[in-house]
C-alpha positions in Angstrom: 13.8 62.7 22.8 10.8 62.8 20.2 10.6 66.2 18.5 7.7 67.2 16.1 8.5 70.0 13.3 6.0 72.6 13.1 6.4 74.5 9.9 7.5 73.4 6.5 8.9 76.3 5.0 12.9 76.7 3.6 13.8 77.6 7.5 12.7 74.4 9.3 14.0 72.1 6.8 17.6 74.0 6.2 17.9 74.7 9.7 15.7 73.5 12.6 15.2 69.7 11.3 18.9 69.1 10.2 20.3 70.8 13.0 17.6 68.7 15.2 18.3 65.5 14.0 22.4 66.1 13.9 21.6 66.8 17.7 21.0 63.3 18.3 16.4 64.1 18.8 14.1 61.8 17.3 12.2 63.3 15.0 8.7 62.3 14.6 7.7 63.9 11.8 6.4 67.6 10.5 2.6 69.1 10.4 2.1 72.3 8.4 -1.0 73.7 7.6 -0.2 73.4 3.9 -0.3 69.5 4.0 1.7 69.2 0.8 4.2 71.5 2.1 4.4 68.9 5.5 4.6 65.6 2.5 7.3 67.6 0.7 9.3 68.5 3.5 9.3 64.9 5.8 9.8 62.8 2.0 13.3 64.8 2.0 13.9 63.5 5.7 12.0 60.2 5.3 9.9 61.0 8.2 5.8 61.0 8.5 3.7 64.1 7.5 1.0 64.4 10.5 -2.4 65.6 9.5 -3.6 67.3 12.1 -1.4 69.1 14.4 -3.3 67.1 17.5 -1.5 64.1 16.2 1.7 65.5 16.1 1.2 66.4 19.6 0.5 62.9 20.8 3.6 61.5 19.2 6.2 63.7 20.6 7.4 65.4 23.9 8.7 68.7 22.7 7.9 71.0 19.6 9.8 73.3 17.4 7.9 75.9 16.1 8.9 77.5 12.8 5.8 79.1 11.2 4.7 82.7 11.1 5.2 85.2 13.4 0.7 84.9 14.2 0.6 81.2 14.7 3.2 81.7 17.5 0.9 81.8 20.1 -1.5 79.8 19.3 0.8 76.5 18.4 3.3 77.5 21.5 0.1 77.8 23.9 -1.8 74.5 22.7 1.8 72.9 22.9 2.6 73.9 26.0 -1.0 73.1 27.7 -0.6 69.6 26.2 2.6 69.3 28.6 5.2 69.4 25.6 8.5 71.5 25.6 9.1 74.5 23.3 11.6 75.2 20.8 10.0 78.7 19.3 11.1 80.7 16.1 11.9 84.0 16.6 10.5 86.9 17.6 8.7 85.2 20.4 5.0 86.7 19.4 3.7 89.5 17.2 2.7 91.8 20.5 4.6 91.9 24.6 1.0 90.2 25.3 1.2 87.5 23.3 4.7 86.9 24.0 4.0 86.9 27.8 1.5 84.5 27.7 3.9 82.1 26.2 6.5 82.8 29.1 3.6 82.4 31.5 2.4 79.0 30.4 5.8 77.8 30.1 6.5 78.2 33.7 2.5 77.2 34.5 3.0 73.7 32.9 6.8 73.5 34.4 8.0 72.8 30.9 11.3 73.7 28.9 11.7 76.4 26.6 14.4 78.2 24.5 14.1 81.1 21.7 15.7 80.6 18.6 18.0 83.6 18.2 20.7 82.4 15.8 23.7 84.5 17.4 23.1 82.9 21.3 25.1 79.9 18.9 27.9 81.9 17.1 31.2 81.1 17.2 32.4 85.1 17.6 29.7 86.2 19.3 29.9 83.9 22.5 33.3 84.9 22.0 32.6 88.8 22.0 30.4 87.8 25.3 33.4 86.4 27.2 35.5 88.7 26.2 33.1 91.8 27.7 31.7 90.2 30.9 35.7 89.3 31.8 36.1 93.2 32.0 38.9 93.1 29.2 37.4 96.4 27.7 36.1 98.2 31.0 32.8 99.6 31.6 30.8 99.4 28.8 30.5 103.6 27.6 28.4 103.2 24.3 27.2 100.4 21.8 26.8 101.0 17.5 25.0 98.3 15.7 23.0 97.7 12.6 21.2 94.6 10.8 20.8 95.4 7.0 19.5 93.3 4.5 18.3 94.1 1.3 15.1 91.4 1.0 12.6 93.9 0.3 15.0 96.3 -1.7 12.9 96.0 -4.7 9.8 97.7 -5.1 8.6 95.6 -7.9 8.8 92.5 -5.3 6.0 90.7 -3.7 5.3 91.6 -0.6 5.6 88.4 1.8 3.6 87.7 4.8 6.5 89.5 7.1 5.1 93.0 5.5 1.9 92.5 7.3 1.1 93.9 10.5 -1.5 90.9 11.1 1.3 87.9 10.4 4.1 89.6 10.9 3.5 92.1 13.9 3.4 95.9 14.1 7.4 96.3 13.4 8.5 94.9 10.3 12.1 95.4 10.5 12.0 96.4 14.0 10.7 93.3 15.2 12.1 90.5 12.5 15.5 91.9 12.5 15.4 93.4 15.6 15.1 90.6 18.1 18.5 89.7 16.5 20.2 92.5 17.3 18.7 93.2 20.4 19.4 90.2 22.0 22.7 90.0 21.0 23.0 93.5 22.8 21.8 92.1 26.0 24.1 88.5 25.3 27.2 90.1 24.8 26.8 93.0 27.4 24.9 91.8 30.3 23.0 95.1 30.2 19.7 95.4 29.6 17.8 98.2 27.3 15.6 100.7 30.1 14.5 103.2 27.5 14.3 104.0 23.3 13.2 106.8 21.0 12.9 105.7 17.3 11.7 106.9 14.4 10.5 104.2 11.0 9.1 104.0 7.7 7.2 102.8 5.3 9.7 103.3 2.0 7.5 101.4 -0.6 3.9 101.5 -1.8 3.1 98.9 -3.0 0.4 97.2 -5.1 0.0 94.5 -2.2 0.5 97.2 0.4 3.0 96.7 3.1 1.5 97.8 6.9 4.5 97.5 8.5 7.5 99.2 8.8 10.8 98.6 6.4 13.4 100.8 8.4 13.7 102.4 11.7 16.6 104.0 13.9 16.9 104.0 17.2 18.4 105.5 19.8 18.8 103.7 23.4 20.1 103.8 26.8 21.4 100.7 29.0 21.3 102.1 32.5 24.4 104.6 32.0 25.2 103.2 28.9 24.0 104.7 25.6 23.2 103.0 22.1 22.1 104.1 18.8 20.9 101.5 16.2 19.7 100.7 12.4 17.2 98.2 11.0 16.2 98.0 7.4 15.0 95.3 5.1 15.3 97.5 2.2 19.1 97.9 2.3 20.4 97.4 -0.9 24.0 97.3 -1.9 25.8 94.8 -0.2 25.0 91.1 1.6 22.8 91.2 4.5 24.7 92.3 7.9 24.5 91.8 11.5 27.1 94.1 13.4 27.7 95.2 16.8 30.0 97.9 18.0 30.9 98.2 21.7 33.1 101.0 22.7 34.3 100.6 26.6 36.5 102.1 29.5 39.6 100.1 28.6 38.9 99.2 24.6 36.3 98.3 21.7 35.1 95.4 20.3 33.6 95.0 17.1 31.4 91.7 16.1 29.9 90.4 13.0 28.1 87.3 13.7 28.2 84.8 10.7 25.5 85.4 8.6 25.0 83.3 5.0 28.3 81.5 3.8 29.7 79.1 6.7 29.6 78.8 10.2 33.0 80.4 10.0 32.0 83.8 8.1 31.9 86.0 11.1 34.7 88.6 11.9 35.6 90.0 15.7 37.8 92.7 16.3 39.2 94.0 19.5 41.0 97.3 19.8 43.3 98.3 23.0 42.4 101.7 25.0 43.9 103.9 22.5 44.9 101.7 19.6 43.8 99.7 16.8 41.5 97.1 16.0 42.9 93.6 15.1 41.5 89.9 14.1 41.0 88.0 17.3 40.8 84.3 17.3 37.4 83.0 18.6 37.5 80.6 21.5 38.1 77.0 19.7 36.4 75.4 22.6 33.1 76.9 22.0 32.9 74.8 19.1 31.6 72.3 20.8 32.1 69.6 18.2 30.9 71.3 15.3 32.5 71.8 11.9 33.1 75.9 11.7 32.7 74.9 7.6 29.1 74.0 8.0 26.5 76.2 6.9 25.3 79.3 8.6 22.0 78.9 10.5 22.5 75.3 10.6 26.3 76.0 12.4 24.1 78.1 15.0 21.1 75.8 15.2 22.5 72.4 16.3 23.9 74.4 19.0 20.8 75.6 19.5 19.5 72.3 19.6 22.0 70.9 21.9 21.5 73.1 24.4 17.9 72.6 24.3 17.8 68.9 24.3 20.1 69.1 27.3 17.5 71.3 29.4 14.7 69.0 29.1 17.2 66.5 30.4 18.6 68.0 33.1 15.3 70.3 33.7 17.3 73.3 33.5 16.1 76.6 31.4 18.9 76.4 28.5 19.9 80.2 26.8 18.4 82.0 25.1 15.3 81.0 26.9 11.8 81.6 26.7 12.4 84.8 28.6 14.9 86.2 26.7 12.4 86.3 23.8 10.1 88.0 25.9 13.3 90.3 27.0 13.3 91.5 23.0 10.0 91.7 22.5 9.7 94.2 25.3 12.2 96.6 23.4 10.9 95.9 20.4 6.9 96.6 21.6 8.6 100.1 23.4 10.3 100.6 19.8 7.6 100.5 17.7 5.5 102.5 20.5 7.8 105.6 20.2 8.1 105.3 16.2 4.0 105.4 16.4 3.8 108.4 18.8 7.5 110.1 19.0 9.4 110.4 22.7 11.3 108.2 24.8 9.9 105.3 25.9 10.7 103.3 29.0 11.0 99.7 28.9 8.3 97.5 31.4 
C-alpha cells in the first residue's frame, strides 16, 4: 500500500516512516509545511518531498499524520474526504469536537483509521492486558498511575508549540501525556473512565508565556472502580515515566511500558492476593517478529503499522482505532473542564 508522511519533524522520521516502511508500505514520499524540512527528511529515506499536500494526496491511499496537535483536523478531514485512510498522531484533536469530526468522517467515507498510542504496541503492556481480562487478579478494586517527564523542567527553556493552548490544546500535560495514560487505562482494564475531578497548573512564567497547563492530578472512577492519577512535563529528577498500578480482588499488577532505551526497557510485575510483587515474563508471542532490542517508539510503531496496513486489507477497524482516540479525548476534555471550573465531571 502507498503511504504519504505528513510531518517532518524528529517523530515521523525516527518512528512513523521507519516503522512504516519496515512494515512492508510503500512510501511515497513526505509533505510538510516547512518544505526544507519535507527535502531534509525524504533525502535521508530517498523518497520525493511533495509540494503541496494535494499532491501527496493523489499519490497515495492512506496518510500518516504526524504534525501538531492544530493541523489534526484539518489534514485528517481533507484526507479522509479525499477517500484516503488515516494513521493519526496522538491526541486525536486539540478539542472532543474536533476529535469527533474525525471519527465521523471516518466512518462517513467508510475508510480505515487507527490512533497512534505507543503502548496499544508494547511488549508488557499487551501482556498486562491479557493478564487482567483473563481474571488472574479479580475484579479490578483501584488503579495508581503517573506519566512524568521532565521536558519542560527548566524555566530558562523555550517554550515549544505543545505550551500553547492554540497548537497544542487546552491541557498541556493533561492532553499530550494524558492520552497515553488514559488509554492504556482503558487497554489494559476493559473499563472505561465515567467521571474525573482534577486540579492543574501553570508552574512557569515564562518570557514566551505558556497557556496551557504543565501538571495536573486527577482523581477518577471506572464504574465501581476508582483511580487517582499524575501528569507533569515539568518533573525533574529522573527519566521520563509511564506507570500503571492496578490493584484487584485476587492480586496487583504493576506496568511500565518501555519508554526511551529499547523495545525491551519495560518492567511488569504481578503480585498474588496477599503477597509480593515479582518479574513476570511478557508473552514472547506478542512479539510478533520484532527484535525486543530495537528502539523504543520504533519497537511500538511497526506494530502499529502492521496492524494498520492489515485493516485496510482486510477492511477491519485495527486497535487503537479512531475511536479510541476519541475515547481519550473525552476524558481528557472532562479533565481539563473540572481543572477550569472545580467538581466532578461526568464523561459524555
Amino acid at each position: 500500500m502507498r503511504m504519504g508522511i505528513v510531518g517532518a519533524g524528529w517523530w515521523a522520521g525516527y518512528a512513523h516512516l521507519p516503522a512504516f516502511q519496515a512494515a512492508g508500505a510503500q512510501v511515497s514520499g513526505v509533505y510538510s509545511r516547512t518544505p526544507a524540512h519535507a527535502r531534509e527528511l525524504a533525502a535521508r529515506f530517498g523518497l520525493r518531498a511533495y509540494p503541496s499536500y494535494q499532491e501527496l494526496l493523489q499519490d497515495c491511499e492512506a496518510v500518516a499524520i504526524s504534525t501538531t496537535d492544530d493541523t489534526h483536523a484539518p489534514l485528517g478531514l481533507q484526507a479522509l474526504a479525499a477517500g484516503k485512510h488515516l494513521f493519526m498522531e496522538k491526541p486525536l484533536a486539540r478539542t472532543l469536537a474536533e476529535a469527533e469530526a474525525i471519527v465521523q468522517a471516518a466512518q462517513q467515507h467508510r475508510r480505515i483509521g487507527l490512533t497512534a498510542l505507543t503502548s496499544r504496541g508494547d511488549l508488557a503492556a499487551e501482556t498486562a492486558q491479557q493478564i487482567v481480562r483473563s481474571g488472574e487478579i479479580g475484579e479490578v478494586l483501584y488503579l495508581r498511575g503517573h506519566f512524568h517527564g521532565g521536558f519542560m523542567g527548566d524555566p530558562e527553556g523555550p517554550t515549544p508549540w505543545r505550551a500553547k493552548a492554540e497548537t497544542g490544546g487546552a491541557g498541556g500535560a493533561l492532553a499530550d501525556l494524558g492520552a497515553h495514560l488514559f488509554d492504556l487505562v482503558r487497554m489494559v482494564t476493559g473499563l472505561e473512565f465515567t467521571q474525573v475531578m482534577a486540579q492543574a497548573h501553570i508552574h512557569f512564567r515564562r518570557a514566551d508565556p505558556v497557556t496551557n497547563f504543565d501538571e495536573g492530578a486527577l482523581l477518577a472512577r471506572l464504574g465501581e472502580a476508582s483511580g487517582a492519577f499524575s501528569l507533569s512535563r515539568v518533573h525533574v529528577g529522573q527519566d521520563q515515566q509511564l506507570k500503571l498500578e492496578i490493584q484487584g480482588s485476587k492480586g496487583a499488577l504493576l506496568l511500565s511500558p518501555a519508554l526511551w532505551g529499547q523495545g525491551k526497557s519495560y518492567r511488569l510485575l504481578l503480585a498474588r492476593r496477599p503477597g509480593q510483587f515479582l518479574e513476570v515474563a511478557p508473552d514472547p508471542s506478542l512479539l510478533r517478529g520484532r527484535n525486543p532490542e530495537s528502539p523504543w517508539g520504533y519497537f511500538q510503531f511497526v506494530e502499529l503499522a502492521r496492524r494498520f496496513l492489515q485493516g485496510v486489507r482486510t477492511g477491519q477497524q485495527p486497535e487503537p482505532s479512531l475511536e479510541d482516540g476519541l475515547a481519550a479525548q473525552k476524558v481528557i476534555e472532562a479533565v481539563v473542564q473540572s481543572a477550569q471550573n472545580g467538581g466532578w465531571v461526568a464523561i459524555r
